[in-house]
PDB file of N, CA, C and O in Angstrom:
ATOM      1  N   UNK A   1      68.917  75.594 145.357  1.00  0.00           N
ATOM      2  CA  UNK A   1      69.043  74.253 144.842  1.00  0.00           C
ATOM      3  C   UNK A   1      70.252  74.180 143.908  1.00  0.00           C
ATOM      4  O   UNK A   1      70.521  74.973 143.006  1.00  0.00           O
ATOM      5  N   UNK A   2      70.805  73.300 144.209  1.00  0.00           N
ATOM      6  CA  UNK A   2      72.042  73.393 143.261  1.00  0.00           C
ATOM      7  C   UNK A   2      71.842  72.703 142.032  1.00  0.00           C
ATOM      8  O   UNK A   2      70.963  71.851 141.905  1.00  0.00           O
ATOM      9  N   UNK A   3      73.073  73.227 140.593  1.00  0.00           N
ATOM     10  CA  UNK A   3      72.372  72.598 139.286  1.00  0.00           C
ATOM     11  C   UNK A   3      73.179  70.850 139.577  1.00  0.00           C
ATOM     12  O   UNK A   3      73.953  70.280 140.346  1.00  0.00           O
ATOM     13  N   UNK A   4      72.656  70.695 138.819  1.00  0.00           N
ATOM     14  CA  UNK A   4      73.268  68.705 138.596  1.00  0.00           C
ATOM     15  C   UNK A   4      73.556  68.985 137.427  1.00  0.00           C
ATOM     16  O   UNK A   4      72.739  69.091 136.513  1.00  0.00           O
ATOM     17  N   UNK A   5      75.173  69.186 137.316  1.00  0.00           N
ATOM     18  CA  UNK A   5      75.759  69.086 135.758  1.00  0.00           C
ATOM     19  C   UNK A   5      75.740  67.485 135.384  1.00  0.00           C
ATOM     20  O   UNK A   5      75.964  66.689 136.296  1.00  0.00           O
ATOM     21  N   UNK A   6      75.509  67.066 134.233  1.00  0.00           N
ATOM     22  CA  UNK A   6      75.414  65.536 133.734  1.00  0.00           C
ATOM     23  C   UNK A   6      76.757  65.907 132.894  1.00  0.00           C
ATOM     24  O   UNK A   6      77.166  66.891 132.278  1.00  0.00           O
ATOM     25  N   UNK A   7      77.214  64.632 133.187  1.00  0.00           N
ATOM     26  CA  UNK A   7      78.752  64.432 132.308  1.00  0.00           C
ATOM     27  C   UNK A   7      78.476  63.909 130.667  1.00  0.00           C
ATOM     28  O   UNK A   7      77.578  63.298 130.089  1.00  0.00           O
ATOM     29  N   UNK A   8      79.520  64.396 130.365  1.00  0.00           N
ATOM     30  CA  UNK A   8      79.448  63.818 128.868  1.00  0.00           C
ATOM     31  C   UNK A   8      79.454  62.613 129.025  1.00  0.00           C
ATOM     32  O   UNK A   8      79.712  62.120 130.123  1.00  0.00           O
ATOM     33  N   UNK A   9      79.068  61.625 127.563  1.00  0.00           N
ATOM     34  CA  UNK A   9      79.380  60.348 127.314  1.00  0.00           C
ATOM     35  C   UNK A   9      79.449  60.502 126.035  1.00  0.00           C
ATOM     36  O   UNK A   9      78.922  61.281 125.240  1.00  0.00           O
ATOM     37  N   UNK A  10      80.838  58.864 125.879  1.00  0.00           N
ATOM     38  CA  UNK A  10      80.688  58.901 124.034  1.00  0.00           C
ATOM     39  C   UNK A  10      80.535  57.197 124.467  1.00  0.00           C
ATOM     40  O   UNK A  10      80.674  56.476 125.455  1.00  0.00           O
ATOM     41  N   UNK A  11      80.046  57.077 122.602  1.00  0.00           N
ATOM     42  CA  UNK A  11      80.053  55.196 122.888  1.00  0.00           C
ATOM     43  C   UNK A  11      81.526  55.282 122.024  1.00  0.00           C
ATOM     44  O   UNK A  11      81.952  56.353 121.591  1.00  0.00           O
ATOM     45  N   UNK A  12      82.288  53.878 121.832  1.00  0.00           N
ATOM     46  CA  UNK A  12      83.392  53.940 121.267  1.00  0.00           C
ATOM     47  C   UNK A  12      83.787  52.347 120.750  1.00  0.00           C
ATOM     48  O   UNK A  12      82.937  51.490 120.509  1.00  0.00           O
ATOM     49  N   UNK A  13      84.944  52.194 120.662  1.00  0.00           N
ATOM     50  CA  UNK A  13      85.593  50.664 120.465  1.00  0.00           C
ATOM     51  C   UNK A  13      86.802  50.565 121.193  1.00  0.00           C
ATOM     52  O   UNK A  13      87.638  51.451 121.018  1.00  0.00           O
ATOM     53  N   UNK A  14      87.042  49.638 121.983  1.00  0.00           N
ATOM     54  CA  UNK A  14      88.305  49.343 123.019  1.00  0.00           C
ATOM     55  C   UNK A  14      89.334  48.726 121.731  1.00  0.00           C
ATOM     56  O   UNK A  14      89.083  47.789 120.974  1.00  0.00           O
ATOM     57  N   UNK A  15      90.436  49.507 121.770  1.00  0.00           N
ATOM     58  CA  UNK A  15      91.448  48.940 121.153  1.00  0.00           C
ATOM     59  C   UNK A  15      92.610  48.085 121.761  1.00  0.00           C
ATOM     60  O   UNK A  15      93.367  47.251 121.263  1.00  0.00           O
ATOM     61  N   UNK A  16      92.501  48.489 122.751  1.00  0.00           N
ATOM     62  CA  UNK A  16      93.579  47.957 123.540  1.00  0.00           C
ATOM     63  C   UNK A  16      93.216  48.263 125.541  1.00  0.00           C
ATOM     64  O   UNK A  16      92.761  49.284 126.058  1.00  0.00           O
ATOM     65  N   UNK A  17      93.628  46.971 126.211  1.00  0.00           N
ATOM     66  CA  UNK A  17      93.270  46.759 126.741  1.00  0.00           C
ATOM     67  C   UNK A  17      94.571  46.329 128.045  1.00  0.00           C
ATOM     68  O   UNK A  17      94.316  45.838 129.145  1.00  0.00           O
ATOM     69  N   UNK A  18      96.089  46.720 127.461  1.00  0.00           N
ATOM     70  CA  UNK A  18      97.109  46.316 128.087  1.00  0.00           C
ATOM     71  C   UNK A  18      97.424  46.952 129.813  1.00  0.00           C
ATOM     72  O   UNK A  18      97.948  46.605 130.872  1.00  0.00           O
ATOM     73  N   UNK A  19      97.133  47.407 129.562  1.00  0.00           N
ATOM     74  CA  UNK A  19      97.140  48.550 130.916  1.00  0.00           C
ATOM     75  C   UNK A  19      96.411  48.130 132.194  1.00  0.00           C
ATOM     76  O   UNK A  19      95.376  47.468 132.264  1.00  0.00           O
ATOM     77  N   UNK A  20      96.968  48.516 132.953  1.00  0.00           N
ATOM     78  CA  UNK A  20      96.432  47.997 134.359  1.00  0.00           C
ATOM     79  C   UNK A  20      95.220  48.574 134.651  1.00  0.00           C
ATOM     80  O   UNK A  20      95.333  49.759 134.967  1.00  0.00           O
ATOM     81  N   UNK A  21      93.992  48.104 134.655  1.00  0.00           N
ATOM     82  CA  UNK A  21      92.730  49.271 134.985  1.00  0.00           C
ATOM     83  C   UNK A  21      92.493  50.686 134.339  1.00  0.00           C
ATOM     84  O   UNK A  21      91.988  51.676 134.868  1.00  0.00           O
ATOM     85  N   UNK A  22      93.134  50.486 132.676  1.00  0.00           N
ATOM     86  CA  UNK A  22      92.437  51.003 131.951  1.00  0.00           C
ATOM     87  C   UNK A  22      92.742  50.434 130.600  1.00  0.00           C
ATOM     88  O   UNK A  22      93.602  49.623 130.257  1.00  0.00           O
ATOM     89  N   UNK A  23      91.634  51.190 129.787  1.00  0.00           N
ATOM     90  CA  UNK A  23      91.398  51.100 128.161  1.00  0.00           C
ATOM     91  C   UNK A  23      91.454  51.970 127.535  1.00  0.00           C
ATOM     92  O   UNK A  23      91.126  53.072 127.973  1.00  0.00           O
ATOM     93  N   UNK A  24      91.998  51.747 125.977  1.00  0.00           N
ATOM     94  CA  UNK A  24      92.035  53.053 125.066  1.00  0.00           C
ATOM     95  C   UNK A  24      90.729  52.541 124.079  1.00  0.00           C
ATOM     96  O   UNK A  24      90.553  51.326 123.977  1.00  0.00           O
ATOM     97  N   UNK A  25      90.243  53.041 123.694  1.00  0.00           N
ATOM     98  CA  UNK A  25      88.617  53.326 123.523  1.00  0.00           C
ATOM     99  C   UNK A  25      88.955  54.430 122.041  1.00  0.00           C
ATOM    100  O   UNK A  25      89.556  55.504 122.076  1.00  0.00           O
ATOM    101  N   UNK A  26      88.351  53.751 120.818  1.00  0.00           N
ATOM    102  CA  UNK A  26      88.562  54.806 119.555  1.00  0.00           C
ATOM    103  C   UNK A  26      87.193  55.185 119.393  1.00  0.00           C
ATOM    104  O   UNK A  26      86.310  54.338 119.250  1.00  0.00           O
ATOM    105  N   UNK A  27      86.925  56.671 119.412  1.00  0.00           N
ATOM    106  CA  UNK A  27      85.671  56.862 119.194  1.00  0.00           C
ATOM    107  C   UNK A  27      85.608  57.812 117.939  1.00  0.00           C
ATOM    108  O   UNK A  27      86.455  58.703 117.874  1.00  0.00           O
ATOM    109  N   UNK A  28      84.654  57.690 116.919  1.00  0.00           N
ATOM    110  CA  UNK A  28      84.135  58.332 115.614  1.00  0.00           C
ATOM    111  C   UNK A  28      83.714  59.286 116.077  1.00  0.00           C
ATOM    112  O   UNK A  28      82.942  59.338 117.034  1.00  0.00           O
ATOM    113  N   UNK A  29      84.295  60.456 115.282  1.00  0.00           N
ATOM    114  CA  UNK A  29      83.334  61.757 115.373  1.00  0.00           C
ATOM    115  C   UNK A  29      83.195  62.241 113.891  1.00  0.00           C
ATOM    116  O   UNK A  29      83.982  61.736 113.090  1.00  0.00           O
ATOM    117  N   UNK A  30      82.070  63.382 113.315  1.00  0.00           N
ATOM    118  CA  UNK A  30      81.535  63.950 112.424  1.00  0.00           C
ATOM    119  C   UNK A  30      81.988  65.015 112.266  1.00  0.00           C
ATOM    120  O   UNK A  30      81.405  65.796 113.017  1.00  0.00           O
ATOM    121  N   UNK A  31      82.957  65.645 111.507  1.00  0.00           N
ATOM    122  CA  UNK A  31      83.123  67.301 111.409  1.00  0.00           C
ATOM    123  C   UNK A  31      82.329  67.781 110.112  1.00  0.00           C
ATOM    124  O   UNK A  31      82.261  67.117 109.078  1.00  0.00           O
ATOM    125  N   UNK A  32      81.689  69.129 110.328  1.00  0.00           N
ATOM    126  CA  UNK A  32      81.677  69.743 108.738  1.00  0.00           C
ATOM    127  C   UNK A  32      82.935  70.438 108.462  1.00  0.00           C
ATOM    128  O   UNK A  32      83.343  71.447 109.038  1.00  0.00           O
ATOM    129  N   UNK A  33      83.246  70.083 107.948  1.00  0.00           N
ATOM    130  CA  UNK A  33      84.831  71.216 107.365  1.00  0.00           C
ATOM    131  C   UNK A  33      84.134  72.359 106.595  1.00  0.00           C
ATOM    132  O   UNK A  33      83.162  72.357 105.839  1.00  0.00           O
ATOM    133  N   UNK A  34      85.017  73.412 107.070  1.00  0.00           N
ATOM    134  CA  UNK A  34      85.011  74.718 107.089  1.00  0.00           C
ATOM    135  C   UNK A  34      84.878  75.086 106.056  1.00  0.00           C
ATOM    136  O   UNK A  34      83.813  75.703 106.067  1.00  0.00           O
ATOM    137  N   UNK A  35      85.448  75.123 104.743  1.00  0.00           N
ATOM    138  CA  UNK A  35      85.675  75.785 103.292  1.00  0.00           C
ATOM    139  C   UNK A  35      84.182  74.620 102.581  1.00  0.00           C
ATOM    140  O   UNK A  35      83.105  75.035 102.154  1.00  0.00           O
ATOM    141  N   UNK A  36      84.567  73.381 102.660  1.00  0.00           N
ATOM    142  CA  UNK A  36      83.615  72.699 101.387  1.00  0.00           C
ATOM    143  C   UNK A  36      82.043  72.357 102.075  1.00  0.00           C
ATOM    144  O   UNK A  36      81.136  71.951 101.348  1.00  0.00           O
ATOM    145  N   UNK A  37      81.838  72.582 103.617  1.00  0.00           N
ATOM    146  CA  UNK A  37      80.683  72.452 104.165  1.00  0.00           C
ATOM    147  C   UNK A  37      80.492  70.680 103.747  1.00  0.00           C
ATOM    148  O   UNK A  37      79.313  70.410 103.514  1.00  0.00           O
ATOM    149  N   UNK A  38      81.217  69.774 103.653  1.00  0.00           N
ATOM    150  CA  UNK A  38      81.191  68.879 103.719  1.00  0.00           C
ATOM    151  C   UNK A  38      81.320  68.275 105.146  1.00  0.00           C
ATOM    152  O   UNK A  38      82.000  68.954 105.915  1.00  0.00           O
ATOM    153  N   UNK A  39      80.682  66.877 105.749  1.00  0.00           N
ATOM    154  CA  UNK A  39      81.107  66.513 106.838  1.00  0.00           C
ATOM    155  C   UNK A  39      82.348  65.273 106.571  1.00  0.00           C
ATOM    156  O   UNK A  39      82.477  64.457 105.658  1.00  0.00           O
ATOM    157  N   UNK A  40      83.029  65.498 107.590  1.00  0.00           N
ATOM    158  CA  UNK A  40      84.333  64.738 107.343  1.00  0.00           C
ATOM    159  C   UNK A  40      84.366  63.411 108.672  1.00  0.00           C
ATOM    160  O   UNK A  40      83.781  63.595 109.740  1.00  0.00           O
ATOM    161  N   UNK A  41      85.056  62.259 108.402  1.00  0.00           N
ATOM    162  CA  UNK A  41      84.765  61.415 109.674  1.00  0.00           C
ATOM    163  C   UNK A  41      85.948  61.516 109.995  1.00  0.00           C
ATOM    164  O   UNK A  41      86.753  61.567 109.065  1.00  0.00           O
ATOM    165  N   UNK A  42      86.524  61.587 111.551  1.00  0.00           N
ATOM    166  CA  UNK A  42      88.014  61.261 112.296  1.00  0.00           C
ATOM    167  C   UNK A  42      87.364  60.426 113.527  1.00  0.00           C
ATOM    168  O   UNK A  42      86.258  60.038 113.901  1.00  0.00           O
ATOM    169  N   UNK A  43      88.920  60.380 113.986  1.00  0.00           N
ATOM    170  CA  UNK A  43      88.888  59.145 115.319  1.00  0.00           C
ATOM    171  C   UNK A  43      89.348  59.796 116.223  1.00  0.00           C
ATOM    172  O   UNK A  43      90.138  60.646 115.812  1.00  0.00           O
ATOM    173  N   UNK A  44      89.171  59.779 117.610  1.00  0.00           N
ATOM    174  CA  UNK A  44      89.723  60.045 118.562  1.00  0.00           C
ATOM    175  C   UNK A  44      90.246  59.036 119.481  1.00  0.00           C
ATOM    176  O   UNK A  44      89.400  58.222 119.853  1.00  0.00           O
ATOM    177  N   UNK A  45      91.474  58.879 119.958  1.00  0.00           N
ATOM    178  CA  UNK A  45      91.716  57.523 120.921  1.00  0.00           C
ATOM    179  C   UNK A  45      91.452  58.014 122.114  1.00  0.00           C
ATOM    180  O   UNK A  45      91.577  59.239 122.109  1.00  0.00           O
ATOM    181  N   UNK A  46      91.189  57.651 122.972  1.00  0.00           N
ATOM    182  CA  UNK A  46      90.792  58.062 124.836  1.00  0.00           C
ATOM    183  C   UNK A  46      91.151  56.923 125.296  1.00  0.00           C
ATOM    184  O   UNK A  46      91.183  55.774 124.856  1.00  0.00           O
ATOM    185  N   UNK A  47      91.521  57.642 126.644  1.00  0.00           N
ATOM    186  CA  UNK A  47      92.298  57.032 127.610  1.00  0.00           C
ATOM    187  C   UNK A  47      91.129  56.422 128.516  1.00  0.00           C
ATOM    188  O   UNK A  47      90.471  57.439 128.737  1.00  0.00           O
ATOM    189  N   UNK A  48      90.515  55.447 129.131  1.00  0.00           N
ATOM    190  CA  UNK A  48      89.326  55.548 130.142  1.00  0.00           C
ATOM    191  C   UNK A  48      89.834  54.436 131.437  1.00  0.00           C
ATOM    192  O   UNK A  48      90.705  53.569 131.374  1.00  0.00           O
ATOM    193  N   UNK A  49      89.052  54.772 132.471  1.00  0.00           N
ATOM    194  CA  UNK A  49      89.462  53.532 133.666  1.00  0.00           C
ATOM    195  C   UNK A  49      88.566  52.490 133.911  1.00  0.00           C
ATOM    196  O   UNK A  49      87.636  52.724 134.683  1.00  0.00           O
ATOM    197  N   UNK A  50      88.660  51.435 133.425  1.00  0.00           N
ATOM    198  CA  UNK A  50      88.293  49.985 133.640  1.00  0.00           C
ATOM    199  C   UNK A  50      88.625  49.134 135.157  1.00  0.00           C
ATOM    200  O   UNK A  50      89.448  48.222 135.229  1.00  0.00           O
ATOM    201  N   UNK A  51      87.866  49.602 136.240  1.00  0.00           N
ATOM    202  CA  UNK A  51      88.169  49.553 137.544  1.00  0.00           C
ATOM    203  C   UNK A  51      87.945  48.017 137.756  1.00  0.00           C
ATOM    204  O   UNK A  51      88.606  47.692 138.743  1.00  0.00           O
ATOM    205  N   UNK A  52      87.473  47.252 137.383  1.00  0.00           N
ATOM    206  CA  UNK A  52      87.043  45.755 137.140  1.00  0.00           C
ATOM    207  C   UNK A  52      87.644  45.156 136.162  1.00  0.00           C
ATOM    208  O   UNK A  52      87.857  43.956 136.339  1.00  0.00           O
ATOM    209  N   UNK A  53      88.136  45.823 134.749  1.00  0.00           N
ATOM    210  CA  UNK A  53      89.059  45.303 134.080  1.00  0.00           C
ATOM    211  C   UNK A  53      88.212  43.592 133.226  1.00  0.00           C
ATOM    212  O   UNK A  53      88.617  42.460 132.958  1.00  0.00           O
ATOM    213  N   UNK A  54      86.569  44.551 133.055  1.00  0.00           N
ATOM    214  CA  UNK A  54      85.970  43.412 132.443  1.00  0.00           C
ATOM    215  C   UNK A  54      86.163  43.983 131.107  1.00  0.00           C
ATOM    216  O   UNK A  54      86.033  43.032 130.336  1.00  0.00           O
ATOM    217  N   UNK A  55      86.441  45.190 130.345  1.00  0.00           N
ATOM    218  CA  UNK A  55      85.908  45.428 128.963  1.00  0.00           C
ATOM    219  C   UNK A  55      87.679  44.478 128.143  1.00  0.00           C
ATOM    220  O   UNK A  55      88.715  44.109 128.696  1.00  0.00           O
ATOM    221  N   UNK A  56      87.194  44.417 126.606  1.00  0.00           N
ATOM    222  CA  UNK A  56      88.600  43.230 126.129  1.00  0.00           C
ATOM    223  C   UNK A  56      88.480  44.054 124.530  1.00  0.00           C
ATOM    224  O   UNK A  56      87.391  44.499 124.169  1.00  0.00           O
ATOM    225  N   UNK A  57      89.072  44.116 124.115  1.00  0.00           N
ATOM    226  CA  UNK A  57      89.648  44.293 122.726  1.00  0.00           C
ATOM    227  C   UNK A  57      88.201  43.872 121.738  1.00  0.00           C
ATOM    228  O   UNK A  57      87.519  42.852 121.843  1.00  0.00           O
ATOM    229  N   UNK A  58      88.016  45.025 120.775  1.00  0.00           N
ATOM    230  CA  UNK A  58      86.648  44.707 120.356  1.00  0.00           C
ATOM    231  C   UNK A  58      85.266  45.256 120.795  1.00  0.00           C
ATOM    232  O   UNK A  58      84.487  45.551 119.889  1.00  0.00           O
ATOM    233  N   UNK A  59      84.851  45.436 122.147  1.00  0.00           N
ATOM    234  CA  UNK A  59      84.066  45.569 122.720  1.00  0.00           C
ATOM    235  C   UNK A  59      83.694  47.054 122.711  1.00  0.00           C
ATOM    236  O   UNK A  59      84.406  47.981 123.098  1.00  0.00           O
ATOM    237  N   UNK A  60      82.028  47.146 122.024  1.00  0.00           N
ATOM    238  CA  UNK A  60      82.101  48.726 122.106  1.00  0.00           C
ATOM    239  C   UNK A  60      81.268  49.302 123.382  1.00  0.00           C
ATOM    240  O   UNK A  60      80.118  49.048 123.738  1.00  0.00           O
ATOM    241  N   UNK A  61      81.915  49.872 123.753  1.00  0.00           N
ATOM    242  CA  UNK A  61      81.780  50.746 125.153  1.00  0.00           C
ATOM    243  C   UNK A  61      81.435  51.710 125.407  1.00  0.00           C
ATOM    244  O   UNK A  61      81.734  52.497 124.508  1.00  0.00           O
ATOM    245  N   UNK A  62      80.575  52.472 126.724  1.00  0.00           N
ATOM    246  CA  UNK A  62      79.998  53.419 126.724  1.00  0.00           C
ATOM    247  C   UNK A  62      80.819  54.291 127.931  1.00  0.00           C
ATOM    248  O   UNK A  62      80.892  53.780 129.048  1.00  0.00           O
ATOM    249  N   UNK A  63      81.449  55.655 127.672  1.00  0.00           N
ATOM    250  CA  UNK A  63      82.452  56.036 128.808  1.00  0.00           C
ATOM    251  C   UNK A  63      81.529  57.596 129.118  1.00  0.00           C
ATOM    252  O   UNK A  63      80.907  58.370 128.391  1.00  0.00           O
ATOM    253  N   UNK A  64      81.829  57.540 130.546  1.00  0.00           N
ATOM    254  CA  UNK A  64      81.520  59.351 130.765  1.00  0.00           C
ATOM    255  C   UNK A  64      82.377  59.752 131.425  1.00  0.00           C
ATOM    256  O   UNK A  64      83.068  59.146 132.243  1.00  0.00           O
ATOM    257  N   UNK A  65      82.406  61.532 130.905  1.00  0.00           N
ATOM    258  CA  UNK A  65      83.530  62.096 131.860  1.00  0.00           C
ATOM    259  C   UNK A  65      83.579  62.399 133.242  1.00  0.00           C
ATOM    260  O   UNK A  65      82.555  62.798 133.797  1.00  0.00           O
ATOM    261  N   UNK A  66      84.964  62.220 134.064  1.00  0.00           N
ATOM    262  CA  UNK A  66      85.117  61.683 135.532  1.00  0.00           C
ATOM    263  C   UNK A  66      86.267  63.287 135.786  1.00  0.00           C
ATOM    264  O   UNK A  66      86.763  63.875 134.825  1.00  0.00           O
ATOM    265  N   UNK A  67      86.395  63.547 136.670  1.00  0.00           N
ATOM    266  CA  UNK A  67      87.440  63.993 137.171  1.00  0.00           C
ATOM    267  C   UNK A  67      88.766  63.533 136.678  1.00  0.00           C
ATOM    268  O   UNK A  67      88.749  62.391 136.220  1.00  0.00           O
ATOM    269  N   UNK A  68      90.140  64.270 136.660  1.00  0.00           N
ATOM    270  CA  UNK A  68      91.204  63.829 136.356  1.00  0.00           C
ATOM    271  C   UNK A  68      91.803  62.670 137.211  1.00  0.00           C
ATOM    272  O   UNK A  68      92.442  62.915 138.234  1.00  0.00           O
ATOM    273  N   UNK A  69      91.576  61.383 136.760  1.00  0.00           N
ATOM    274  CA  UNK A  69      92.409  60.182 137.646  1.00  0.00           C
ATOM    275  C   UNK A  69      93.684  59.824 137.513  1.00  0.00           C
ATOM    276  O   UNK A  69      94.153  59.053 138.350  1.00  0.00           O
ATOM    277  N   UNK A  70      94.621  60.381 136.279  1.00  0.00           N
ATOM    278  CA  UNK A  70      95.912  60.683 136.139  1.00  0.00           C
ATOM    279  C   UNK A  70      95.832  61.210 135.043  1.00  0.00           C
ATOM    280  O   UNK A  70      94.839  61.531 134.390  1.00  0.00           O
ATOM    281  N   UNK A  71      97.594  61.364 134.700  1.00  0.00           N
ATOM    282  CA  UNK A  71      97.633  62.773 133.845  1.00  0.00           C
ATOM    283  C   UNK A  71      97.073  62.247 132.611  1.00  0.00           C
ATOM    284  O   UNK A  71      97.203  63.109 131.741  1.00  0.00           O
ATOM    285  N   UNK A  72      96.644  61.460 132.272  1.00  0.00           N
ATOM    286  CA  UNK A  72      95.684  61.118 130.833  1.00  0.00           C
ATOM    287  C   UNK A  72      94.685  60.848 130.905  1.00  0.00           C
ATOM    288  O   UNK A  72      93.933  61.384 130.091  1.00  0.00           O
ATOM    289  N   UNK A  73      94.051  59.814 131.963  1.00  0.00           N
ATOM    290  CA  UNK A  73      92.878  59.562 131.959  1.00  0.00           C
ATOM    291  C   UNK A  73      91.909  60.439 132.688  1.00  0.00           C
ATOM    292  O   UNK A  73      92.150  60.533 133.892  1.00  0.00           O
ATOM    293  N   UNK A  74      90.973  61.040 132.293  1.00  0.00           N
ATOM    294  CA  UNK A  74      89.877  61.847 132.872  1.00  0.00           C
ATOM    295  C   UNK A  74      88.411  61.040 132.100  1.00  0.00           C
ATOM    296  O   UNK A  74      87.483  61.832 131.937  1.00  0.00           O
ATOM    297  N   UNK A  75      88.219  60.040 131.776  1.00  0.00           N
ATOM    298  CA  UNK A  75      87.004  59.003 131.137  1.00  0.00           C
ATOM    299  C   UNK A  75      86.973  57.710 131.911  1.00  0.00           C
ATOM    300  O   UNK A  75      87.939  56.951 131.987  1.00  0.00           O
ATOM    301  N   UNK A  76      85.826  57.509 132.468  1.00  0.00           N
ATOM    302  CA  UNK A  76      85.686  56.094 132.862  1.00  0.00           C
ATOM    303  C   UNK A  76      84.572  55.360 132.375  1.00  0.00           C
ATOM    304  O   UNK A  76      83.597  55.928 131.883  1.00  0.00           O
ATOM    305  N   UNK A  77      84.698  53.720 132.524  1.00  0.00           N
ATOM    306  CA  UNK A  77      83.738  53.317 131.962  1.00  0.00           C
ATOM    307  C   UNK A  77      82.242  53.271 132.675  1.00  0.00           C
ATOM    308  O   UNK A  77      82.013  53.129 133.877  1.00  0.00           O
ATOM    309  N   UNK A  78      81.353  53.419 131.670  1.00  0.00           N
ATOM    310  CA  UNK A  78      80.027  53.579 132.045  1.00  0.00           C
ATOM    311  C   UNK A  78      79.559  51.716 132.415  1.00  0.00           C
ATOM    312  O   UNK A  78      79.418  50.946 133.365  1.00  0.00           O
ATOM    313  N   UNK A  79      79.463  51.766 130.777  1.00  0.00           N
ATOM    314  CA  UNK A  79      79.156  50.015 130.528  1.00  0.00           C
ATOM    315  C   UNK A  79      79.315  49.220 129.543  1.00  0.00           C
ATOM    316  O   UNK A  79      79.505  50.017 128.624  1.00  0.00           O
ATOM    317  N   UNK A  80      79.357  48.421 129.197  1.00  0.00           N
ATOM    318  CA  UNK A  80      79.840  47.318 127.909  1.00  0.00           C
ATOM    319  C   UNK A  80      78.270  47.042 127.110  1.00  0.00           C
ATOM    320  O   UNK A  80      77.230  46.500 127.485  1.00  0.00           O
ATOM    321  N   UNK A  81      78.703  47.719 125.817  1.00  0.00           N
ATOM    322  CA  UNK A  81      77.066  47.579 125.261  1.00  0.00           C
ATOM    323  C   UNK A  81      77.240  45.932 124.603  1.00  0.00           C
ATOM    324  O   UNK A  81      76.490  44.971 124.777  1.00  0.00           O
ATOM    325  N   UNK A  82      78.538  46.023 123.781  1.00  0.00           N
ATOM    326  CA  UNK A  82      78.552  44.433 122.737  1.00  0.00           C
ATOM    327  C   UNK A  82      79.355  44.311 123.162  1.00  0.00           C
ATOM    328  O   UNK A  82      80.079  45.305 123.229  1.00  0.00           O
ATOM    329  N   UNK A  83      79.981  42.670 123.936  1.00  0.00           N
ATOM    330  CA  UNK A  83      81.181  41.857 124.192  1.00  0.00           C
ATOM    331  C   UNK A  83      81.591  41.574 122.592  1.00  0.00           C
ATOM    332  O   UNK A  83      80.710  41.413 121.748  1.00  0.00           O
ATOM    333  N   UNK A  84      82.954  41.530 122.272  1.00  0.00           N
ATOM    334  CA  UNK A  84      83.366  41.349 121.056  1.00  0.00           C
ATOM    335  C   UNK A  84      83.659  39.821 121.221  1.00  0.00           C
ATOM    336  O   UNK A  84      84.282  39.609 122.262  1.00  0.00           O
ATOM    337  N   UNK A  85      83.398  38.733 120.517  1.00  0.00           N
ATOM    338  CA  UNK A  85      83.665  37.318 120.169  1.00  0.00           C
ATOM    339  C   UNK A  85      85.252  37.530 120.141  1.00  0.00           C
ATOM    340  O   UNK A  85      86.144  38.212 119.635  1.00  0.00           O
ATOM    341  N   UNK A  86      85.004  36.514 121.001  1.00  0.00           N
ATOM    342  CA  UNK A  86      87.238  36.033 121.360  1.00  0.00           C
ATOM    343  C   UNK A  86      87.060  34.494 121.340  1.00  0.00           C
ATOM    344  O   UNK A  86      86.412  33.756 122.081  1.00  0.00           O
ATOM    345  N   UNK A  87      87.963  34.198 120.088  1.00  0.00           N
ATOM    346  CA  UNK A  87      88.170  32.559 119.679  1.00  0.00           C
ATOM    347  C   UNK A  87      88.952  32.147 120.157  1.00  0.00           C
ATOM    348  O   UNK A  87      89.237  30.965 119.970  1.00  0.00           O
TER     349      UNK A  87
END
């Protein structure tokens, strides 16, 4: 029987949305740093593919990892948890 690896997922925030069938997506992560055993917060930007080109600026999003679809993007989108309000 073969195993079923499950892909990662992160949730995130679409920052930008210019790109043809994809999004850059900022996602929060938690470090403890090493010396003060404190946890520290950073951002990561990701590249992901928006094949429908419904997610928009604002919108926080749920991506899992895909195979390499070009030389940056290897994340696609899962699903749109909150549409962000556009006035």
């Amino acid at each position: 029987m073969a195993n079923k690896i499950k892909a990662k997922t992160m949730v995130g925030t679409v920052t930008s949305d210019k790109m043809d069938k994809a999004i850059v997506i900022q996602v929060e992560e938690h470090k403890r740093h090493s010396k003060y055993q404190k946890f520290v917060k950073g951002y990561k930007k990701i590249k992901a593919r928006d094949e429908k080109e419904e997610a928009g600026i604002g919108d926080t999003v749920k991506i899992a990892e895909t195979r390499p679809l070009s030389r940056e993007i290897c994340w696609k989108l899962v699903e749109i948890i909150v549409k962000a309000e556009r006035g």
